[in-house]
C-alpha positions in Angstrom: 133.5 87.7 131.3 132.5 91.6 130.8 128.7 91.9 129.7 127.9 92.3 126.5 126.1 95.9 125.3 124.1 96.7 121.9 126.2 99.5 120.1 125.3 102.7 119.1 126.7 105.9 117.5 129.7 107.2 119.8 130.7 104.3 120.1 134.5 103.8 121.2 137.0 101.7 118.6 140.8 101.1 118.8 142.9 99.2 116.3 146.0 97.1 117.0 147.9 99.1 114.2 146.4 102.5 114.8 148.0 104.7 117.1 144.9 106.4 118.4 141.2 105.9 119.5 137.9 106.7 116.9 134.6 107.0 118.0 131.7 105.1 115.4 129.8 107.3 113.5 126.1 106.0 112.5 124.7 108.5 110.4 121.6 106.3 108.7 118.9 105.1 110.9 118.0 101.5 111.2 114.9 102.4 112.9 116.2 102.1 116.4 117.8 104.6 119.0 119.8 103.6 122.2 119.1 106.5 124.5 118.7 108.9 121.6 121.2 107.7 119.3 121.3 105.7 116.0 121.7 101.8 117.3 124.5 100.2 114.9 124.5 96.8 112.9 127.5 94.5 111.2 126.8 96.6 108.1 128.4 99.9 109.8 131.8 99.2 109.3 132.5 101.8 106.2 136.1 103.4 106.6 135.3 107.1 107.0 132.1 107.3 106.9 130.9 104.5 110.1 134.7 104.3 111.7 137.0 107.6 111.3 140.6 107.2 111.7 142.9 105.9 113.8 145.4 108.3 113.4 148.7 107.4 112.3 148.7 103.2 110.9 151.5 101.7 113.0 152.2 98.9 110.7 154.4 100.6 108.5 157.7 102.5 109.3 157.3 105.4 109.7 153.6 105.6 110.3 151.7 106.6 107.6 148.3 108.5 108.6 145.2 105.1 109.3 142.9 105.6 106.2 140.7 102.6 107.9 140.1 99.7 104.5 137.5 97.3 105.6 135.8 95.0 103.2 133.4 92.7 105.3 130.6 93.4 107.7 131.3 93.7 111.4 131.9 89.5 112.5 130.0 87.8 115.6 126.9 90.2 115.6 123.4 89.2 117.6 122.0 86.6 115.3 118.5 86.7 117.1 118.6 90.6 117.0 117.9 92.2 113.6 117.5 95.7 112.7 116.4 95.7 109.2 117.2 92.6 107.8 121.2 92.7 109.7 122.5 91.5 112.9 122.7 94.1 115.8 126.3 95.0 116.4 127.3 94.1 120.0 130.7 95.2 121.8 132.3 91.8 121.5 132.3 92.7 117.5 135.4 92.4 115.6 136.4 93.5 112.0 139.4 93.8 110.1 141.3 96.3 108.3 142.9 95.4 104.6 146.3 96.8 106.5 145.9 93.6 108.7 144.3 95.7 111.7 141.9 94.5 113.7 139.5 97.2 115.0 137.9 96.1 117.8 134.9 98.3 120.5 136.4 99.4 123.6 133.2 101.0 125.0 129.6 100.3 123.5 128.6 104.3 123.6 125.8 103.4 126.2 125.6 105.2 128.9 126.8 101.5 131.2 
C-alpha cells in the first residue's frame, strides 16, 4: 500500500473522463500550511475555483472542453484530523463529477 500524505495547494488531480491533469488550487486558509502552502480539506472540491479543468471531458463524443461539476465534499478524509471544523483531505481522497468522473489525487503536492 502507497503512504498516505496530507494535501495541499498544487496538489496533482486526474479524472477518468478528462483528458488531462489539474493541479488543486486552495486559495482560503484553513489556518494551516504544508511547507508554505494552504493545507486542503473535503470542503475544497469547488469546480473552478479548488480543481481547474481537465481539459477536454472524454465522456461525450466528441469531447466537449471538462467544466469540472462536483456537488459533495471530498469522501474518505482524516476523521481524527480537522482543520476548522472539516476533515483534512488526504491523497487516498476521491470525489465525483456530475458528468460521472471521478477525480481522484495523483500526487499530494508535498514535497515526498
Amino acid at each position: 500500500m502507497s503512504q498516505i500524505y496530507h494535501v495541499r495547494e498544487g496538489a496533482v488531480l486526474s479524472c477518468s473522463f478528462g483528458s488531462g491533469e489539474s493541479e488543486l488550487k486552495v486559495p482560503k486558509s484553513h489556518g494551516t500550511a504544508i511547507q508554505g502552502k494552504n493545507q486542503a480539506t473535503v470542503t475544497d472540491h469547488i469546480g473552478n475555483v479548488n480543481i481547474m479543468t481537465f481539459g477536454m471531458c472524454t465522456k461525450t463524443d466528441p469531447p466537449v472542453p471538462c467544466v469540472p461539476a462536483t456537488t459533495l465534499k471530498w469522501i474518505n478524509g482524516k476523521k481524527d484530523y480537522q482543520l476548522g471544523g472539516e476533515m483534512a483531505l488526504l491523497n487516498t481522497c476521491i470525489a465525483s463529477c456530475m458528468q460521472g468522473g471521478i477525480i481522484k489525487i495523483i500526487h499530494s503536492g508535498q514535497d515526498e
